[in-house]
C-alpha positions as a LaTeX table, in Angstrom:
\begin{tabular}{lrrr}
\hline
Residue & $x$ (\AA) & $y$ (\AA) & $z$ (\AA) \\
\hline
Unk1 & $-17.33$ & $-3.86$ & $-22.74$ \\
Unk2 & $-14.55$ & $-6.34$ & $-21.89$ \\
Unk3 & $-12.79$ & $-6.10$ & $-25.23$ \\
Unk4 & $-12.43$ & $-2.13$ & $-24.63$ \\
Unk5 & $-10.47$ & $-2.61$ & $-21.18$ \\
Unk6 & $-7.99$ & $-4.26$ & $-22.94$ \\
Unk7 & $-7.59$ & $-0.53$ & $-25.23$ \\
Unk8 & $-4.81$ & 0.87 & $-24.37$ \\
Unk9 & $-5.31$ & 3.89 & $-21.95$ \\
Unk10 & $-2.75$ & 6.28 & $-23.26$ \\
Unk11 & $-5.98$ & 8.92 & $-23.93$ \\
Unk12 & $-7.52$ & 8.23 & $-20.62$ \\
Unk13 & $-7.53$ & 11.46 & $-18.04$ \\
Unk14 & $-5.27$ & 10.34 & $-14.94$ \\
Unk15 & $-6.21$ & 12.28 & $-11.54$ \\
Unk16 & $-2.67$ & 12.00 & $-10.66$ \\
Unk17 & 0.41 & 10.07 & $-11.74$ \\
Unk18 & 3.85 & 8.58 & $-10.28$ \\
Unk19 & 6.80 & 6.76 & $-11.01$ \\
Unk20 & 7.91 & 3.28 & $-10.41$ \\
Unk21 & 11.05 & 3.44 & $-8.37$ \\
Unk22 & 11.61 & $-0.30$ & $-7.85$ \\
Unk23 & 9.84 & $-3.59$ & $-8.31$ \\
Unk24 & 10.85 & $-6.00$ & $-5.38$ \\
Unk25 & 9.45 & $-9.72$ & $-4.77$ \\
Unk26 & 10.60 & $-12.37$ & $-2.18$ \\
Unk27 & 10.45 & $-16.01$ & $-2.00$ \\
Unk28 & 9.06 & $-15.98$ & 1.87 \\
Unk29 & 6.66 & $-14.39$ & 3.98 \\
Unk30 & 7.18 & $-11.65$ & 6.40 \\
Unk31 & 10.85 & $-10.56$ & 4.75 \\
Unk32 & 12.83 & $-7.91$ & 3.20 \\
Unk33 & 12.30 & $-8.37$ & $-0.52$ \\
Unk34 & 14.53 & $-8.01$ & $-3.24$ \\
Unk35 & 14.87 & $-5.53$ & $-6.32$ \\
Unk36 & 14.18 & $-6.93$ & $-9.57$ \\
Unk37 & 14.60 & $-5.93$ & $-13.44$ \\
Unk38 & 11.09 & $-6.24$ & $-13.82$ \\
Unk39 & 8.00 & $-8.08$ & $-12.16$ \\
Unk40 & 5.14 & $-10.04$ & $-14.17$ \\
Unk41 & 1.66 & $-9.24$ & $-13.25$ \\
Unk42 & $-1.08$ & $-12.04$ & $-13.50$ \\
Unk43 & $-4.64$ & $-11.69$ & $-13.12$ \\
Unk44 & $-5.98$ & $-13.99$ & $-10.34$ \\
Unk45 & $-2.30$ & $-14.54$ & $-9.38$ \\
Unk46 & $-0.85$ & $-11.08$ & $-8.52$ \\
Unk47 & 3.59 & $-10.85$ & $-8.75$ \\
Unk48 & 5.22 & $-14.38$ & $-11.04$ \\
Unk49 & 7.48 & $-15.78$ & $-7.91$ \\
Unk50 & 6.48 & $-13.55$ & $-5.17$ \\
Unk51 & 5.52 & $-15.15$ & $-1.95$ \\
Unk52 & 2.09 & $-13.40$ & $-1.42$ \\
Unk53 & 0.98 & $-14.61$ & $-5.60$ \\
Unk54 & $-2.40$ & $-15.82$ & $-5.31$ \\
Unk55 & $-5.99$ & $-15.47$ & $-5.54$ \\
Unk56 & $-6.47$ & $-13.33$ & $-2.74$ \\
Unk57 & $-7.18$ & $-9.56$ & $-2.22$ \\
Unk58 & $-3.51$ & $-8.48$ & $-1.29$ \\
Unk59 & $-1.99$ & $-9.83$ & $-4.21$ \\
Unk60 & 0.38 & $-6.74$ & $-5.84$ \\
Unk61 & 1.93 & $-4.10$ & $-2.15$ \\
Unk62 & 3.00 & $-0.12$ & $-2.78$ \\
Unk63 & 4.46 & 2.17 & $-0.89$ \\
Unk64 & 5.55 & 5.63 & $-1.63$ \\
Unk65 & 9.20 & 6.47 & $-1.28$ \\
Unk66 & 8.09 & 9.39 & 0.57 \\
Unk67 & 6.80 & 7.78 & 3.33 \\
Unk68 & 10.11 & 5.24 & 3.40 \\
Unk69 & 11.99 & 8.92 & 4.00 \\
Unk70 & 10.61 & 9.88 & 6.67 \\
Unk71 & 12.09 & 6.74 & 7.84 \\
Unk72 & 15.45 & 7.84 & 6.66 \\
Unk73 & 15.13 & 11.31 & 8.65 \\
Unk74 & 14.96 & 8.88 & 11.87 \\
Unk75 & 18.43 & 7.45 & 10.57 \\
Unk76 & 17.63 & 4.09 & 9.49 \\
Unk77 & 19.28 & 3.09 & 6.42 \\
Unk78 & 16.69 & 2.14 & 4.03 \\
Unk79 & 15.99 & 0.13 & 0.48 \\
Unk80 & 13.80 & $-1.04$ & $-1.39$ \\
Unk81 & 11.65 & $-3.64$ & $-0.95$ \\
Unk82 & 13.38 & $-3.44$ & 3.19 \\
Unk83 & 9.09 & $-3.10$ & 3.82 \\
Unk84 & 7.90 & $-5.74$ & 2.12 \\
Unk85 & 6.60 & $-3.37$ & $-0.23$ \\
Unk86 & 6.41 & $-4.74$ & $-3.89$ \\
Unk87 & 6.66 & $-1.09$ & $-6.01$ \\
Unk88 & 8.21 & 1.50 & $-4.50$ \\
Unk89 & 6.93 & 4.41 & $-6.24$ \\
Unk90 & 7.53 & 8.32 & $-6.02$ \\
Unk91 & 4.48 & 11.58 & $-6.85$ \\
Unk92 & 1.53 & 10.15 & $-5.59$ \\
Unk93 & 0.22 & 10.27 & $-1.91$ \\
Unk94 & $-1.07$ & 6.41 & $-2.15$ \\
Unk95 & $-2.94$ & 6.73 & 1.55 \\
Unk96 & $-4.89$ & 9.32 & $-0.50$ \\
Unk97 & $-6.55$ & 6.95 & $-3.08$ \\
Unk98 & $-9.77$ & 5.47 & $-2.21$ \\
Unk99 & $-10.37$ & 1.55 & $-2.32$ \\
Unk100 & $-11.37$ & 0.57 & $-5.93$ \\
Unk101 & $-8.87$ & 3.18 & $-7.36$ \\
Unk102 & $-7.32$ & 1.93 & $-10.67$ \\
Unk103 & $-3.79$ & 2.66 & $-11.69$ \\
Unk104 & $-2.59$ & 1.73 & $-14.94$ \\
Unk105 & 0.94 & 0.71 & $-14.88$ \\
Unk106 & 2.66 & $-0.10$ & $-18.14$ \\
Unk107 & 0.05 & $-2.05$ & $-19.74$ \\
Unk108 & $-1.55$ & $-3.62$ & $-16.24$ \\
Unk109 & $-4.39$ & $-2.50$ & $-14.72$ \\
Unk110 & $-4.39$ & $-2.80$ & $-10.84$ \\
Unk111 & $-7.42$ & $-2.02$ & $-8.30$ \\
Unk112 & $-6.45$ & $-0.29$ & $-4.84$ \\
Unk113 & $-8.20$ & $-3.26$ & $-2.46$ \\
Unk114 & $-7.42$ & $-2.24$ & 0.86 \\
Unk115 & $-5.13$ & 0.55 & 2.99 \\
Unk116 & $-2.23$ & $-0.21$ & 5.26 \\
Unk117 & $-2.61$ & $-3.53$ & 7.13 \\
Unk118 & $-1.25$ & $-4.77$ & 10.73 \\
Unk119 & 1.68 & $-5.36$ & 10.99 \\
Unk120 & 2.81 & $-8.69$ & 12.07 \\
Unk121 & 5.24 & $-9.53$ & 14.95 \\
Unk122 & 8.09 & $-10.65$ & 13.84 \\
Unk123 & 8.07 & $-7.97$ & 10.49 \\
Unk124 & 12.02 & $-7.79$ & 10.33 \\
Unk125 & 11.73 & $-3.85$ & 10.03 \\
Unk126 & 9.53 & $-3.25$ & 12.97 \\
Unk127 & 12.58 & $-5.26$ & 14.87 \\
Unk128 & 15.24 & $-3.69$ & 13.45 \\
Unk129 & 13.54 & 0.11 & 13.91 \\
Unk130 & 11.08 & 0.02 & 16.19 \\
Unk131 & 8.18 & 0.70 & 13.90 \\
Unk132 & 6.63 & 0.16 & 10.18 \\
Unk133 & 4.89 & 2.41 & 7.45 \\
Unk134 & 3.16 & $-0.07$ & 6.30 \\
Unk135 & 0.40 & $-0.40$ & 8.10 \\
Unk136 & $-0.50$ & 3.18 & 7.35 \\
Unk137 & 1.06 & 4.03 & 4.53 \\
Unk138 & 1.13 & 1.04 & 2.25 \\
Unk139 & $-1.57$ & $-0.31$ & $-0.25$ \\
Unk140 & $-2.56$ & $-3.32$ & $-1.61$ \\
Unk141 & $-4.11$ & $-4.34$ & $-5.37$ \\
Unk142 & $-5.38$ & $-7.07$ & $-7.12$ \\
Unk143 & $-4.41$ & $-7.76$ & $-10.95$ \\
Unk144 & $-7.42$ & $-6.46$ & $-13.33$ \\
Unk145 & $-5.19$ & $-7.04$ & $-16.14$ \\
Unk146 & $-1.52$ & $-8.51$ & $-16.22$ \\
Unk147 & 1.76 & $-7.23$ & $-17.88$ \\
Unk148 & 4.85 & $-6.25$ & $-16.83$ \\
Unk149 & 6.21 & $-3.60$ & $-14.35$ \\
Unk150 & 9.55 & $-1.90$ & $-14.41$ \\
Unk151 & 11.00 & 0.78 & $-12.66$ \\
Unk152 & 10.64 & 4.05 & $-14.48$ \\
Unk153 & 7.18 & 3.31 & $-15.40$ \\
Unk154 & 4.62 & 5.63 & $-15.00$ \\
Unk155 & 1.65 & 5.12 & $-12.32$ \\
Unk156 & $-1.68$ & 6.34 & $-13.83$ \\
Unk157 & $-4.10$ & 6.86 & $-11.03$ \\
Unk158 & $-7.68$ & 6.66 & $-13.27$ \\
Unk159 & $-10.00$ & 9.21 & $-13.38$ \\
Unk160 & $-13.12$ & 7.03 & $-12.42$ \\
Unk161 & $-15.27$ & 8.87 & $-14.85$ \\
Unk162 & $-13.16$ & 8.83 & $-17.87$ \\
Unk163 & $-12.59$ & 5.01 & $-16.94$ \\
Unk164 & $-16.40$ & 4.41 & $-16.98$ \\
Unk165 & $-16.16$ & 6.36 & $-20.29$ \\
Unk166 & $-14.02$ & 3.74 & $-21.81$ \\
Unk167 & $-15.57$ & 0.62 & $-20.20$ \\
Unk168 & $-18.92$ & 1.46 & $-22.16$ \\
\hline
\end{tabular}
């Protein structure tokens, strides 16, 4: 069974799909990240260089450009990675996917591990604007299987059947 997750899933059903807008990391903690070319995913690592790598359940952040606009419509002028977030992605309603959701990126393979999060104190944006999306909108993954994410990729969200399917 482990040899066929490493298929590639070009023929596997997705329930919904996206786009990549921009991959962002940062070297610290509770900041702004920056846009990058391209990030490298790692299995019990999460984002190459990224402050929040490691073995941990939050390892990989998205957040839908949609919910960064209605941001925008407030005034605040907004970029990526200005929430932390490490894909920005566009077409899918991420608060909508379920824990253990997998979305095939490119060739990685990352599992939805938890919804939106508290925000911390001193989160620069929540200073700066008076509130976050974050901890409602945003999701967190862990690495199932690594490569690397660029914007313009497309965001598979698995059909769970037709990923069992495969797994067998």
């Amino acid at each position: 069974a482990r040899g066929k997750l490493r298929m590639s899933f070009e023929n596997v059903k997705s329930a919904a799909e996206g786009t990549v807008l921009s991959c962002c990391i940062s070297v610290k903690k509770g900041t702004r990240k920056k846009p990058v070319e391209s990030i490298e995913v790692c299995v019990g690592e999460g984002i190459k260089g990224d402050a929040h790598a490691g073995n941990w359940h939050r390892q990989v952040s998205l957040l839908g450009n949609e919910s960064v606009d209605t941001m925008r419509e407030k005034g605040a002028e907004l970029h990526p990675g200005d929430f932390a977030e490490n894909i920005l992605t566009s077409g899918i309603d991420l608060r909508e996917l379920p824990v253990g959701t997998v979305l095939a990126i490119g060739e990685a393979l990352l599992a939805v591990t938890q919804i939106g999060k508290t925000c911390h104190h001193d989160c620069e944006i929540r200073k700066l604007i008076g509130t976050c999306v974050m901890p409602t909108d945003g999701i967190f993954t862990v690495i199932l299987r690594g490569g690397t994410i660029k914007p313009g990729d497309i965001i598979h969200v698995l059909d769970a059947k037709e990923l069992r399917h495969e797994a067998d």
